[in-house]
C-alpha positions in Angstrom: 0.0 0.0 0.0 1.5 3.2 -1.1 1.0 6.4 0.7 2.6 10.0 0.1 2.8 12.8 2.5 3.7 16.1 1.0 5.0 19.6 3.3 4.1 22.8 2.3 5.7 25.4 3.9 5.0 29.3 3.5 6.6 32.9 4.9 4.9 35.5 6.4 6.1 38.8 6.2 4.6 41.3 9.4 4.9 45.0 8.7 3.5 47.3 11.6 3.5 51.5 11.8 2.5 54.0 13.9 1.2 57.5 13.0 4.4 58.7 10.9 7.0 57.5 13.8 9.3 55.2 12.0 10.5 51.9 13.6 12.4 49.3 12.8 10.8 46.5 10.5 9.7 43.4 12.3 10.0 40.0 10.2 8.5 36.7 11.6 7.8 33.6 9.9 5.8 30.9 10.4 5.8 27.3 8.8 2.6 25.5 7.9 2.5 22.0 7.2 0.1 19.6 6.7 0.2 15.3 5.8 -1.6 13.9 3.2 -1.8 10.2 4.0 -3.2 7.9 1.4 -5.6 5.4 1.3 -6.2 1.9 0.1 -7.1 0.3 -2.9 -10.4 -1.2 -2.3 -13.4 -3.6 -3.8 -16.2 -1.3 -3.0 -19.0 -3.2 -4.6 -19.6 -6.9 -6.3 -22.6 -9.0 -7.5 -23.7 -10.6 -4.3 -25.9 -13.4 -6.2 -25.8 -14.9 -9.4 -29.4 -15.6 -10.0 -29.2 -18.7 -12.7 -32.6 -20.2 -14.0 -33.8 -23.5 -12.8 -32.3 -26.5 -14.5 -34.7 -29.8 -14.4 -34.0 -33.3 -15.1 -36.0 -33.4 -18.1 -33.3 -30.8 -19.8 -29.8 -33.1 -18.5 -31.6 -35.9 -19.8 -30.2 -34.2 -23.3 -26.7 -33.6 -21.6 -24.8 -30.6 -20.4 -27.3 -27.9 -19.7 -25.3 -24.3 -19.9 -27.3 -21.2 -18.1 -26.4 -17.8 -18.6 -26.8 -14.8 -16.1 -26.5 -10.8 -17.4 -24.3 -8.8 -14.8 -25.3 -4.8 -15.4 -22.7 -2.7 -15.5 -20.7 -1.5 -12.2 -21.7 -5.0 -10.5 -18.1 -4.4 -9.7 -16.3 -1.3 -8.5 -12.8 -0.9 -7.8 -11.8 2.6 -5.4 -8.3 3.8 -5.5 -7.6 5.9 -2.7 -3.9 5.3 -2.6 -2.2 8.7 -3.7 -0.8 6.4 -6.8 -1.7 4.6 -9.7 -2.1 0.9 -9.0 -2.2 -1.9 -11.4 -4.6 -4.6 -10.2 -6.4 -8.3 -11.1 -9.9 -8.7 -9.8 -10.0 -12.6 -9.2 -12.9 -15.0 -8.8 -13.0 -18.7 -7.3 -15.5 -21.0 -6.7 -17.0 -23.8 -4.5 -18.8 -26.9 -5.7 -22.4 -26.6 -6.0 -24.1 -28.5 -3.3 -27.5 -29.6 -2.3 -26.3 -30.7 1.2 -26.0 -33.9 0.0 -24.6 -34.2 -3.4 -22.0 -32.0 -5.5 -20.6 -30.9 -8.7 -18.3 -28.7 -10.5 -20.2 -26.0 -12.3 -17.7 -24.8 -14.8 -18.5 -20.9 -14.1 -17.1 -18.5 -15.9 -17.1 -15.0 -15.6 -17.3 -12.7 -19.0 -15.2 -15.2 -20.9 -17.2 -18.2 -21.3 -14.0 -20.0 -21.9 -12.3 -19.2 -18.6 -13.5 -21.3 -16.0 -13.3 -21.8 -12.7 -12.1 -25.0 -11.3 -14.3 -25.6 -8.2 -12.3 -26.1 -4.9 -13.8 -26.3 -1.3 -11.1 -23.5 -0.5 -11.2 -21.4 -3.7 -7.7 -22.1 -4.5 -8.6 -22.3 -8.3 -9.0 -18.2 -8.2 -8.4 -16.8 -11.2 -8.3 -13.6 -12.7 -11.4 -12.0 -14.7 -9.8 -8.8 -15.3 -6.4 -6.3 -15.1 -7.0 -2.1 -14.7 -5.0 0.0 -13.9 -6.3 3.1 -12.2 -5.2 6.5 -11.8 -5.5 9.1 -9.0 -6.8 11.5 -10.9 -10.6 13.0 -9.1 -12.8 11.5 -12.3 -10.0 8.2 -12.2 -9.7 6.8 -9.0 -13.0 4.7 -9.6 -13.2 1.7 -11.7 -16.8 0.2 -12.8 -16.7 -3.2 -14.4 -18.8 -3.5 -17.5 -21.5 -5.2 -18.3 -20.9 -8.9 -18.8 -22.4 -12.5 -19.1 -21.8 -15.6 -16.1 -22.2 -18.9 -17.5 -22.6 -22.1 -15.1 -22.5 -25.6 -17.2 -24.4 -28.4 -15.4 -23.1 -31.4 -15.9 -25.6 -34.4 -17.3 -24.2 -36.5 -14.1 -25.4 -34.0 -11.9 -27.6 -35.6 -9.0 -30.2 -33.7 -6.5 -31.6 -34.4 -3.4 -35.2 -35.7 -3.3 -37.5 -33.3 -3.2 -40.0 -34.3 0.1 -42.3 -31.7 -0.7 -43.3 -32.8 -3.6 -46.9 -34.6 -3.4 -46.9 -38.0 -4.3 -50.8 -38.2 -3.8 -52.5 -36.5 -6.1 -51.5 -37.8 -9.6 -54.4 -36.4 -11.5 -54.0 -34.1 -14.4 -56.0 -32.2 -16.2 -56.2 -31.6 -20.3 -58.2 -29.0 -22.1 -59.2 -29.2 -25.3 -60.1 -26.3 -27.7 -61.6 -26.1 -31.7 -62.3 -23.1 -33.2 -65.2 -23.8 -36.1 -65.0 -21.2 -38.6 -68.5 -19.9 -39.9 -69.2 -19.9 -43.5 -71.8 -17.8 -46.1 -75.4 -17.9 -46.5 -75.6 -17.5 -50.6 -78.0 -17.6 -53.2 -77.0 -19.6 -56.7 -78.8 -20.3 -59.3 -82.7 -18.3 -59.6 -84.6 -19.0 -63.1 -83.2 -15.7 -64.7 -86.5 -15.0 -66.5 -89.9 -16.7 -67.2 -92.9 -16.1 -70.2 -96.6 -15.9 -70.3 -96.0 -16.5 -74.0 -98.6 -14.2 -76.4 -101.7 -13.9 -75.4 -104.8 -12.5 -77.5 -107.1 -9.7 -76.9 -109.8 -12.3 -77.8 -109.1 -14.1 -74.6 -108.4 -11.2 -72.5 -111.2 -9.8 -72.9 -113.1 -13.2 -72.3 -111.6 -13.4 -69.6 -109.5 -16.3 -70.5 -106.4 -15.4 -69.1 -107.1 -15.6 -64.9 -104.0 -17.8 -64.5 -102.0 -18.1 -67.4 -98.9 -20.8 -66.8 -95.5 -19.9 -66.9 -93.5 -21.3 -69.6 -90.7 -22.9 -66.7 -90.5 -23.7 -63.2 -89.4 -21.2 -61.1 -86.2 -22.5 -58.9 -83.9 -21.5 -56.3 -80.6 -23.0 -55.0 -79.6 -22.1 -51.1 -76.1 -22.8 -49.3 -76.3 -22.4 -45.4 -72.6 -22.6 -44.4 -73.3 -20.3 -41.2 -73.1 -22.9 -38.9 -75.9 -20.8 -36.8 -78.6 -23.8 -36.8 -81.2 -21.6 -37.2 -81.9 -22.2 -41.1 -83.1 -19.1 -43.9 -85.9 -17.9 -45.7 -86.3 -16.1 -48.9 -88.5 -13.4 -49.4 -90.0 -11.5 -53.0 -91.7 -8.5 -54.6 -93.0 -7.7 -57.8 -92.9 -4.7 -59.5 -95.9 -5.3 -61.8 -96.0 -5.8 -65.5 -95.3 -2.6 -67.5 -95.7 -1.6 -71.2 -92.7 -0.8 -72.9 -94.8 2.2 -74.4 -94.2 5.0 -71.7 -97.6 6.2 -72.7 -99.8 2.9 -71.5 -100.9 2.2 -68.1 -99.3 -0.6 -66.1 -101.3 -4.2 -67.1 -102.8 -4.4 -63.5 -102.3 -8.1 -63.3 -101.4 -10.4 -60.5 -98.6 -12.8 -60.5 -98.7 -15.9 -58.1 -95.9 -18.6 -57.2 -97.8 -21.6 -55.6 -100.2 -20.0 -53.1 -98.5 -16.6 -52.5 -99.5 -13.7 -55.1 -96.8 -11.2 -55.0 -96.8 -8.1 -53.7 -94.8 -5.2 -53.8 -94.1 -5.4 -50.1 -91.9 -8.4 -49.6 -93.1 -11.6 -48.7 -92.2 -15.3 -48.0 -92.2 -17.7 -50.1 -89.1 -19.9 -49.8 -87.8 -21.2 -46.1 -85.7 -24.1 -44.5 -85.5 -24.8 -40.9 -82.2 -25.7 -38.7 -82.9 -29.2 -39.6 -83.3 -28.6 -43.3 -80.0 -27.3 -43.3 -78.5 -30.2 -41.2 -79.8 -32.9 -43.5 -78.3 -31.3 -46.3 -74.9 -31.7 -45.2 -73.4 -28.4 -46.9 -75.3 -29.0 -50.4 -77.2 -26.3 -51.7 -81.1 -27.3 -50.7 -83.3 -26.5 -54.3 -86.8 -24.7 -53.9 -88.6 -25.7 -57.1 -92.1 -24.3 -58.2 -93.9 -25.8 -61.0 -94.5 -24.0 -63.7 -97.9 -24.7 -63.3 -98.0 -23.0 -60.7 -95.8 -19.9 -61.6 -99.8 -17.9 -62.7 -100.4 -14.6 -64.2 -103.7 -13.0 -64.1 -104.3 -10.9 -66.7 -107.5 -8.6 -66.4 -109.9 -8.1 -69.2 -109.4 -4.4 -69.1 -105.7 -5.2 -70.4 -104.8 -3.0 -73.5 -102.8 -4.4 -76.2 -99.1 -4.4 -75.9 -95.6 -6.1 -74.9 -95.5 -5.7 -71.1 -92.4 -6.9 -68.6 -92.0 -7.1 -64.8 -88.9 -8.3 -62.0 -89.8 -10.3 -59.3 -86.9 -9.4 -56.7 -85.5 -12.1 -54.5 -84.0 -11.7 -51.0 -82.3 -14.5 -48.7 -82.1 -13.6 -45.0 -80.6 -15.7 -42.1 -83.3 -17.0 -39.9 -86.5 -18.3 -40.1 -89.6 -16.1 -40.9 -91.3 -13.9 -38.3 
């Protein structure tokens, strides 16, 4: 351990007067001194734990099981208060690991995975994990380690004590399960595009001949319930009337009927399946079919001659019918 004392020594000159008599000068001095006595070079601070995770059976079963711990930086700190710059190893040793009743040597290292410890019961395998030197200087004299990793290797031979908490009783276990079933569409495929009443005559209009005048097709619909919801569909339609393709004529003022229903303008049912429906049909598209029979247009005998056209607008909604 170095120390340094230093002497500092100063004059004094003393000069007194008096009004304007002259005397003789007076001259004293005094010595100051004072001893600076240094320090010592000293490990202020070091990681007091080395907090490595758990290693199981299970993981030696595939050998060697290497766990790593971070160290922040300044875990160490080196203070020189020595009045000189000192060159000096910070060393490390290491026990064997113990559970009271078996041992082994963990291989730590410290920064340098490749310089290891050699486990002794009196840490005479110390080695060094780092040389500084540090200066005196006010901003100098304190040395923080960096950051840096600890690595303990487990060997696969490692043995542990029984664990007599563990409870032997209860060997039940538990396993949930979990299936996510994706909903699919409700769609509409395939509707007759278009159906005719063919040409009718005035003669039979106004005979009143033409009260339910077949359609020249059935009218069908195709339905794919894919929703999963169980709760089946049903399919409503208007009809906007048959119109003249002369601006100038009045509407035909006839009614069109699909089985028992005559259309509307307001929407109305006419197609439906229930949960089951949809169920038996295993993800097929379910047909609704109407005869063409039984597709009717009234025409009134006040008709006036002329080529007249209406829509009949579908709609498929989720559900069954109110």
């Amino acid at each position: 351990m170095n120390k340094k004392k230093m002497l500092l020594v100063a004059s004094i000159a003393l000069m007194s007067s008096v009004g304007t008599v002259a005397s003789a000068e007076t001259v004293g001095e005094t010595t100051l001194s004072v001893n600076i006595q240094g320090g010592d070079l000293t490990l202020e601070k070091w990681a007091q734990t080395l907090a490595f995770k758990t290693v199981t059976l299970n993981d030696l079963s595939q050998g060697p099981v290497t766990r790593t711990v971070t160290l922040p930086a300044g875990s160490f700190v080196v203070n020189n208060l020595t009045g000189a710059d000192q060159t000096w190893s910070l060393a490390a040793g290491v026990t064997t690991f113990s559970d009271g009743t078996n041992q082994f040597d963990g291989s730590l290292a410290l920064g340098d995975a490749q310089n290891k410890l050699v486990a002794t019961p009196d840490l005479l395998g110390m080695k060094a994990i780092t040389t500084q030197t540090t200066p005196t200087t006010p901003t100098g004299h304190v040395w923080q380690s960096k950051a840096m990793d600890a690595y303990l290797t487990v060997p696969a031979t490692a043995a542990f004590a029984a664990d007599t908490n563990v409870n032997t009783a209860d060997n039940t276990a538990t396993t949930t399960g979990s299936v996510k079933l994706s909903a699919g569409d409700l769609t509409l495929n395939d509707v007759t595009p278009s159906v005719s009443f063919g040409t009718l005559s005035m003669q039979d209009v106004l005979a009143g001949k033409t009260t339910a005048v077949a359609a020249d097709k059935a009218v069908v619909a195709h339905v794919t319930d894919l929703t999963g919801s169980g709760t089946g569909w049903h399919m409503t339609a208007n009809y906007s009337g048959m119109k003249s393709t002369d601006d100038a004529a009045k509407p035909l003022g006839d009614t069109l009927t699909i089985g028992t229903t005559a259309l509307k303008a307001a929407d109305q049912t006419i197609y439906s399946a229930t949960g089951d429906d949809v169920t038996a049909a295993k993800g097929e598209a379910i047909a609704k079919t109407t005869a063409a029979s039984d597709v009717t247009l009234n025409v009134p005998s006040t008709a006036t001659a002329g080529e007249y056209a209406g829509t009949i607008n579908w709609k498929l909604v989720a559900g069954p019918a109110n």
